[in-house]
Each structure stands twice: as structure tokens, then as C-alpha cells.
N, C-alpha and C positions, 0 to 999 in steps of 0.2 A: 504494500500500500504506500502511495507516493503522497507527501503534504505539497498543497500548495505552495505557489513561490512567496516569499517574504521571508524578513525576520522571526515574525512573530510565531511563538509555541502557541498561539490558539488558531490560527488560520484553519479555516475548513477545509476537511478530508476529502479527496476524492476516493473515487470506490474506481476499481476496475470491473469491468464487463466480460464476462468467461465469454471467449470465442468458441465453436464447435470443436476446433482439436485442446481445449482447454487450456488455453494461453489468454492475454490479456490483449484483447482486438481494439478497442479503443479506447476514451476517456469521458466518463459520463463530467457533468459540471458538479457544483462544490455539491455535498449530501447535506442532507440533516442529520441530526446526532439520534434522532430517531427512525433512521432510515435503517433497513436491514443492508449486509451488503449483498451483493448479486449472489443468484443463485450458483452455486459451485467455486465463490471465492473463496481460498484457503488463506490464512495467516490473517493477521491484524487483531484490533479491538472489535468489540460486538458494542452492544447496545452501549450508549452512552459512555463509551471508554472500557466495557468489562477487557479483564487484561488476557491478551493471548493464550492458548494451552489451557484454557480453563472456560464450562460449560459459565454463559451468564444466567444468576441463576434467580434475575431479577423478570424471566420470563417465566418464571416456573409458576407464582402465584395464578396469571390469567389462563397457562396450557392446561395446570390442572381444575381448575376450578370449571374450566370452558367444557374438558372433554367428561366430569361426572354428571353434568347436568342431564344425560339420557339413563345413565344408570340409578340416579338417585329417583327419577320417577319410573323405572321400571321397577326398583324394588319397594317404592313403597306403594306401588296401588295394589304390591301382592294383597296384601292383610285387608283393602279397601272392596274386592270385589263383590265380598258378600254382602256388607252393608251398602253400595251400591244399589246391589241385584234388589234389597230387601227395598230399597227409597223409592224404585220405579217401578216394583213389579214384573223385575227382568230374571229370567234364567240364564245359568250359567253359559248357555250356549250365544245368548247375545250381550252379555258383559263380558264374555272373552272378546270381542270386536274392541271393546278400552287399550286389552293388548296389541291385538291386531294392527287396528287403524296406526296405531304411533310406529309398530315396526314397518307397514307398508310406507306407510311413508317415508322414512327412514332407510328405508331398501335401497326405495330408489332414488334417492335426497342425495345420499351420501359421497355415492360417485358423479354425481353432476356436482356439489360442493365442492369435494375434492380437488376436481380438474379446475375449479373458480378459485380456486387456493393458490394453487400451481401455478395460474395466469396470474393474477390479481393481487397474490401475495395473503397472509392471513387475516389482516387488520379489518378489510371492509367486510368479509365476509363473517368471523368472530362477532360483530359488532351489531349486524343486520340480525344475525342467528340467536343471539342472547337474548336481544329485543323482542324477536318472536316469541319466545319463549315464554318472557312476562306478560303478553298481552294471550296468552293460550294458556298460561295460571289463570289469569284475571274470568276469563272467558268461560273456567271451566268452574270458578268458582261460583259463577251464580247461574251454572246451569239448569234451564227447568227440566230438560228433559233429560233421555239418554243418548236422544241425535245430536244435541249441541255440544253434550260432556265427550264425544267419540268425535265430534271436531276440532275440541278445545284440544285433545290428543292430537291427533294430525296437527295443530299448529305446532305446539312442541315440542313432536315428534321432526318435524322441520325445519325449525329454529335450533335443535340439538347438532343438528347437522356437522355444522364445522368447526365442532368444539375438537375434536378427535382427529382430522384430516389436518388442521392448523398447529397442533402440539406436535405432531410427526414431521409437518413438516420443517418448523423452528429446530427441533431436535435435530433433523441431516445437514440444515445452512447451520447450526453451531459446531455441530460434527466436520463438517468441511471447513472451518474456520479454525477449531482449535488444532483438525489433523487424528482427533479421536476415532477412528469409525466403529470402534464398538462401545459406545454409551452408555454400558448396560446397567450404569446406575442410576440414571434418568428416565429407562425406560422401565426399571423398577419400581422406581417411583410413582409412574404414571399407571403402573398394574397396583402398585401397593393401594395409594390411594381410591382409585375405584374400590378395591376390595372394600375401602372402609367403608365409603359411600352405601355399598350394600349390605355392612354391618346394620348400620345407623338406618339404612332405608325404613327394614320392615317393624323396625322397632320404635323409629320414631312415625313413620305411620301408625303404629297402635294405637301411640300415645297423643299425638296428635286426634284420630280418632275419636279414644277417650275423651279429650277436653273439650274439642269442637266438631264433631264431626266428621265426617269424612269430606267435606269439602275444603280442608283445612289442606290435605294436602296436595290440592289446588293453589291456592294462596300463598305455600312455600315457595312456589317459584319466581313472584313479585321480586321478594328481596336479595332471589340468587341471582336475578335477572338483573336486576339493579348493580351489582356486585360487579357481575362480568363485565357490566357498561364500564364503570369506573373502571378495574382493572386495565382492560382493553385498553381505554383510551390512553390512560398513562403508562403502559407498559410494552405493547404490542407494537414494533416498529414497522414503520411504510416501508413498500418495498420500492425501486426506481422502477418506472414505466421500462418494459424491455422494448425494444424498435421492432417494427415489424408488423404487421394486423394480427390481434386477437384471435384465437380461435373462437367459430362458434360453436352454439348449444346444436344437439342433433335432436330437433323436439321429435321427429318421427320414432328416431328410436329410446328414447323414454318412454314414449306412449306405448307401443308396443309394449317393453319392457312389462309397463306400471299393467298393460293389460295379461298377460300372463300372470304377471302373479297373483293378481284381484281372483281372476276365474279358477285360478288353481287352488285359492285361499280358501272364496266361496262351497267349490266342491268338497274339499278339505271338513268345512265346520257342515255339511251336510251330505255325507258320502250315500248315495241310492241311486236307483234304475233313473228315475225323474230327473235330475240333475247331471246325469253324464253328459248332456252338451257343452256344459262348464270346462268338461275335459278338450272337449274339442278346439273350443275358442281357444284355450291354454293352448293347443298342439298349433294350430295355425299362427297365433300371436308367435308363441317362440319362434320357431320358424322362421317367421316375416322377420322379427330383430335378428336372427343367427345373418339371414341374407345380408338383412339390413348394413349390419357391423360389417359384414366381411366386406362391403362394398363402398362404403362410403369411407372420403377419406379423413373425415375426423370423428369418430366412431362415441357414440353415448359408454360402451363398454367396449375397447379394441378386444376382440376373442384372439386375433391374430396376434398377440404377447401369451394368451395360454399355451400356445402353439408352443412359440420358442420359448417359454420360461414353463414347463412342466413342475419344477418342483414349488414353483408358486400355488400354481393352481393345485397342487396337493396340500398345500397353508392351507388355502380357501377351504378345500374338502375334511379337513382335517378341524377346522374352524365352525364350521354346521354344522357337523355332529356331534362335536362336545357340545357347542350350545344350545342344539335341539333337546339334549337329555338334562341338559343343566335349566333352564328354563322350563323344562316341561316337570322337574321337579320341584323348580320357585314355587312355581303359579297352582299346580296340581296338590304337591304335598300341602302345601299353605290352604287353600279353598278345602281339601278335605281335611284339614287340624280344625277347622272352624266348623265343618258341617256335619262333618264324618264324626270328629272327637268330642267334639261340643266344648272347642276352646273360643275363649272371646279372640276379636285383632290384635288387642296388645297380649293379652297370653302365643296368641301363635309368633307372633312376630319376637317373643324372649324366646319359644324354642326355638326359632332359627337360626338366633344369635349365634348357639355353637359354630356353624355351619361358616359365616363369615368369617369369625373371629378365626377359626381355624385356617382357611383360605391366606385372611391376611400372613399368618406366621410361615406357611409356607410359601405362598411368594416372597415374604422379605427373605427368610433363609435362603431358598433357592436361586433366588434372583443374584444371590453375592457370586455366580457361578455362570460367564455368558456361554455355556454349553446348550445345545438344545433339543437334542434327541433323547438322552438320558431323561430328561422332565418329561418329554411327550409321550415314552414307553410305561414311565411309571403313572402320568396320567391317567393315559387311558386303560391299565390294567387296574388301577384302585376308582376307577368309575366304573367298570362293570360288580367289585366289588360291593360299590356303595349302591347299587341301582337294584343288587340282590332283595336285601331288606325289603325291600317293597313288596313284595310279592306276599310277604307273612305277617306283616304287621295289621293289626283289626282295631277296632273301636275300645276293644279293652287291654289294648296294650298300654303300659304303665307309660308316664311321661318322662322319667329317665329315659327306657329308652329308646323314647321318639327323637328327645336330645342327641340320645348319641347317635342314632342315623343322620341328623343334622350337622354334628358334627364330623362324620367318616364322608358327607358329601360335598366337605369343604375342602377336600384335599386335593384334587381332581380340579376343583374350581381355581385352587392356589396356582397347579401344574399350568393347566391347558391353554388358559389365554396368553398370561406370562409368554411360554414358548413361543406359540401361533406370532404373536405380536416382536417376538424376536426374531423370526425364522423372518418373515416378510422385511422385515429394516435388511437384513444380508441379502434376501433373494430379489429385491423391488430393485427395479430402474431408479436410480439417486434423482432425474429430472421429473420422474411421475413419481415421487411418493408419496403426495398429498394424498393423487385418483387411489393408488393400491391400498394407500392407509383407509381412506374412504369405500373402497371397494370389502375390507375386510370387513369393518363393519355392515356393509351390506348382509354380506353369509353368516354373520352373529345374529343380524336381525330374520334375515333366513329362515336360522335356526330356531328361534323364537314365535315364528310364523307358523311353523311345523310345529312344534311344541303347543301353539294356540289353539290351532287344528286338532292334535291329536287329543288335548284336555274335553275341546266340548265336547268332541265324539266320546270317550269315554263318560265325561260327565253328562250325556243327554239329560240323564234323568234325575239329576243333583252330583253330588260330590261326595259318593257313597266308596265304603269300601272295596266292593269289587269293580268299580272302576277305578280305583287306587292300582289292585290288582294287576288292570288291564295295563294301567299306562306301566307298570312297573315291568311287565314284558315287552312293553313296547320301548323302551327306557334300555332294558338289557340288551334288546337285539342293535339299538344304534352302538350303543357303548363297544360291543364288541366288534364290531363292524369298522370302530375306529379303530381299535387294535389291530386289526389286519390291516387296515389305511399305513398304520404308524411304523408295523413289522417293516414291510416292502416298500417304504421309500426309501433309498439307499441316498441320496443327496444331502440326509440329516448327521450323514456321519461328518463329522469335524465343524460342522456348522455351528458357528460362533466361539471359536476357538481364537483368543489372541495373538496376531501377530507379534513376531518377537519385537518390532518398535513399537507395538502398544504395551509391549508387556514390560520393557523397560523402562516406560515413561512412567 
């Protein structure tokens, strides 16, 4: 990094501009000191002078705080869906669309965020996304009905968007700047924390509950949303305009996309003879987008990088199916603690506590270690372990040890994202990491979709034990399914292993 000419020690910085063969092509004008530098500059100061070889870690308050705002409302409407169900009148088959609506959205949000990340830099999109957020608390808090409160979700689920594609991608421009490329203590942090968020979810949803309602935990997101605003504003640096035209949006293939999944989700929450057209429209839509992508040249989802980057798209796959069973034990075991047990929201939401709390300790442990196939094998072998239990546990089983399945299926929860989330920072393109980081959580939400689907099917008829049963075979057969995923990818060997100039820094 070159200082301007003059005497003076404060003359403003320029930033250099990575050329295609990553050299320095030209000379943008003086920056701001809140400006980030270009994408793929190595060396210098980061934000407001942070000093070389060291992550700034005055971005860290709006990365994390931007990317729980999806996890902190997915775990605490677990404990809310009953008393929901109970305010309108709804079965469990259409208060699971609460879940729904926020992950479809979110599906397909994420990787159109993403890539606005990438282009655009974090700042405007952070800032726009938070703000949705509060105005989709507010919305949902005085909803009359259940069409408005499964709106209020789609706004949030929206506005969550670019919390998670924007921390991924500050973490690769700090990574490029200090010379680190494996992080792996920032990106612990970014798993740790979530983890706590869904500590705290379903347990301050209980309590929250208790005091106010269930609309209360609506109106939390007011003053998270407010939070992120300030943060952002003060912390989040501009990036330089890059030269050249913008890509644009592919609306056709969004739509498609958004239209697959809707009709797959529909059939899903109501699988019979009547409804197999659902499947159809699913089979043409996909289709139309696979063409779609393959031919256009700036694609909603490029399928032509699964092509050449196979052990990504085994992240991805690897990535759905832990959170298909992981979610489908949130939302399921939690709706049948309430209905099946006859525990209150904040009773179920303390037993789940172990389950977190457990989580957290093994990804902090774990996390001290950027290896990543070791966590994924033991992942997915103690989630088929944890998914067993289900199948035996009844109404009169003791609450110890409902606990302690909560707790044996926080460990798997510690392992699996952690990893997923490491294995993508190594395997992702360094100029698309916002879209892949964006794209991951697509198949987290995915998996939650699939989860949403397989709870009302099981629960048609409430939230009885033998549908606890059901989803617990249904729970066992993904879980294992990931172990064979995990056995045979041979690309996790050495994956995330320090080179020896990281390992002497």
C-alpha cells in the first residue's frame, strides 16, 4: 500500500485494485478510512488503521450480531408454535408454514444476497436487511391473523439474508489482508456464537412467552434490528465502486427456482393421490432453472461450479442432511415436549437447554483444531446415535431423561455446521464467497424445509407420540445417509490442515 505524496503522516491512503492475474492494475483516488480495501488486496491496515497480520476485530460486533438474527428467530418460535396454533385455531400442519414461509424465503434470498454482497460490498446490503427485519418484528407483533404473522416471517426471513453472506465475506478480505487463510478462530466464533443464540432462543422464548405472550417474541426483533442499524453504520466499511457494469439479477431464474421449491414444499406438508400435480410443476420448474442456469451467462445459481468444484457440492449435500434431522428434531421434539409431555414453553424450552449448551462446548473445543473431516465423521456417527432415542421415548418417560437426549443431540449440532462452514471457506472460489456462503445457507434452510414437511406429515393429527416415532425413523434414515455422504468423500482428507507459514506465524 502506497501513501500519498506529501510530508504529512496523515495524508490519505490509497488502496490498490487486484488486476485479474492479481497484481496491482491501477490506482483508485484517496479512500476513506472506512472504506474496505479491494477485494483480494493482501498486506496493509484494515479498518481505521487495524495493524497488519492481525484479524480487525472491530468488525466482529456487527458480523456476529448481523449473521444470529435468522437463528435467534428460528429457535425461539420452536416453544411458540403451540400457543400460536392455540390463539388462531391452527393445526400443527399450518403453523408449521411460520417455519416454512421464513426458510423459503431465505432459500432463495440468500444466494441473490450473496452475489449483492460480492458486487456491492457488505455495508448497503447489512443495513437494508436488518431494517427489514424490524419492520417484520413490528408486523408480526400485532398480527391479527395467521396470514399476516407467516408474512411478518417472510419479511425477516428476508431481511436475515445478508447477515451471514456479509461476515464470510469481511472474514476472506481480512484473510487476504493479514495473509491468514485459515481463520479458524473467527470462524469459531461465528459457529460458537450462533450456538449460543440457540441456547438462549428457546429458552428465552419460554420466558418471554410466560411474561407476554407469544407475540413478545415478535417485538424482540425491534431492538436487534435497531442494534444492527447502529453497529453497521459505525463499523461496516464501504467498499470502492469496482469499474466495469454490475452484474445483473436473473429474475427468471429465481422464479423458477422460488417455484420448485413452493410446489415441492406444498406436496411435502400434504403428500396424496390429489396433490401429485404439485410434483409435476416441481419436475418442470426444476428443469426450466437447471436449463435456465446452464445457459445464461450470469446464472441466479451457476450449477456449472458444481460441475468443477464437486467436493463443494458434497459441503452442500453434507449440509441438508445434518440440518434436515437437526431441525426436524428442534421443531418436532419441542411441539411434542408441549403436547405429547404436557410441558409448558418455558418448561420445554429449559429441557432443550442441555442440547445447546452442549453444542456450544463442542464447537468451542473442537473449533481450536482447523481439521475437518475428523468432526464430520464423528458428526454424523453420534447423530445417528442421538436420533436413536426417539424411537422409545413415550409420554411417561421421566424428564431426566428427555434432558439427556437433548443433550447427546447437541453434539452432532457442535460437529456438523462448524465443519460444513469450514470445509466451504477452503473449497469456495475467494471472489464468490459471499454467493457460496449465501448458497450454504440456502441447503441449511433446505434442510429445515424438509424437516417442516416431514413434522406436519407426521404430526397430521397433533404432536403425538407415534409421530415422534415416525419422524425418529425418518431422522435415523437421513442421519445415516450422511455417514455414507461423509465415509466417501475423499477430498476431506487434509482439508484444513495449516500450512507450515501459517503454522509459524
Amino acid at each position: 500500500m502506497t501513501r500519498a505524496a506529501g510530508p504529512s503522516a496523515a495524508a490519505p491512503r490509497e488502496v490498490g485494485v487486484a488486476a485479474p492475474d492479481g497484481g496491482r492494475s491501477r490506482r483508485e483516488g484517496p479512500r476513506r478510512r472506512d472504506e474496505a480495501p479491494a477485494a483480494g488486496a493482501t498486506g496493509g491496515v484494515g479498518l481505521d488503521g487495524a495493524p497488519a497480520g492481525r484479524f480487525d476485530r472491530r468488525l466482529v460486533p456487527p458480523m456476529v450480531l448481523g449473521s444470529l438474527l435468522n437463528p435467534v428467530n428460528s429457535s425461539m418460535l420452536a416453544v411458540a408454535l403451540v400457543p400460536i396454533g392455540i390463539a388462531f385455531g391452527a393445526p400443527p400442519s399450518a403453523t408449521a408454514w411460520l417455519v416454512t414461509a421464513l426458510y423459503l424465503a431465505t432459500s432463495v434470498g440468500q444466494p441473490v444476497v450473496g452475489r449483492l454482497v460480492d458486487t456491492y460490498g457488505p455495508r448497503p446490503l447489512f443495513l437494508s436487511g436488518t431494517a427489514m427485519v424490524g419492520v417484520g418484528g413490528l408486523l408480526g407483533a400485532f398480527a391479527p391473523n395467521l396470514g399476516t404473522l407467516i408474512a411478518a416471517r417472510v419479511l425477516i426471513g428476508l431481511g436475515t439474508c445478508a447477515g451471514y453472506p456479509a461476515a464470510m465475506y469481511l472474514i476472506r478480505s481480512e484473510s487476504r489482508r493479514t495473509g491468514q487463510e485459515s481463520p479458524s478462530g473467527i470462524l469459531t466464533l461465528l459457529a460458537v456464537t450462533n450456538q449460543v443464540v440457540a441456547v438462549v432462543g428457546p429458552t428465552l422464548g419460554g420466558l418471554l412467552i410466560a411474561l407476554d405472550g407469544w407475540r413478545a417474541i415478535f417485538t424482540v426483533n425491534v431492538p436487534l434490528s435497531v442494534a444492527c442499524l447502529v453497529l453497521g453504520t459505525w463499523r461496516l466499511p464501504r467498499v470502492p465502486r469496482a469499474a466495469g457494469p454490475r452484474p445483473g439479477l436473473d429474475l427468471a431464474g429465481i422464479a423458477l427456482f422460488g417455484a420448485a421449491l413452493v410446489t415441492l414444499m406444498l406436496f411435502g406438508m400434504h403428500p396424496r393421490t390429489g396433490t401429485a400435480w404439485l410434483l409435476v410443476v416441481t419436475v418442470v420448474a426444476g428443469v426450466g432453472f437447471a436449463l435456465r442456469e446452464l445457459r445464461t451467462r450470469e446464472p441466479f445459481i451457476d450449477l456449472r461450479v458444481f460441475g468443477g468444484n464437486r467436493p463443494l457440492l458434497a459441503t452442500y449435500v453434507r449440509q441438508v442432511l445434518a440440518l434436515t434431522v437437526s431441525y426436524s428434531f428442534l421443531y418436532g421434539y419441542t411441539q411434542w415436549l408441549e403436547a405429547g409431555h404436557g410441558l409448558t414453553p418455558s418448561q420445554a424450552g429449559l429441557v432443550l437447554l442441555p442440547m445447546f449448551a452442549g453444542a456450544i462446548v463442542v464447537t468451542t473445543v473442537s473449533g481450536r483444531r482447523p481439521q475437518v473431516r475428523g468432526k464430520l465423521v464423528v458428526g454424523a456417527v453420534s447423530l445417528v446415535v442421538a436420533c436413536a432415542p426417539l424411537v422409545l421415548v413415550g409420554s411417561t418417560t421421566p424428564v431426566p431423561l428427555l434432558v439427556g437426549l437433548a443433550l447427546l443431540a447437541g453434539v452432532p449440532q457442535g460437529l456438523n455446521s462448524l465443519a460444513n462452514q469450514n470445509a466451504l471457506y477452503h473449497q469456495a472460489d475467494p471472489a464468490r464467497i459471499g454467493a457460496a456462503a449465501g448458497l450454504l445457507r440456502t441447503f441449511t434452510y433446505l434442510g429445515a424445509i424438509v424437516a417442516s414437511a416431514a413434522n406436519a406429515t407426521f404430526f397430521a393429527d397433533g404432536a403425538t407420540t407415534s409421530g415422534l416415532h415416525d419422524m425418529g425413523w425418518f431422522c435415523l434414515a437421513a442421519a445415516g445417509l450422511l455417514v455414507v455422504v461423509t465415509l466417501l468423500d475423499r477430498s476431506l482428507r487434509g482439508l484444513g490442515t495449516p500450512t507450515r507459514k501459517e503454522t509459524s506465524a
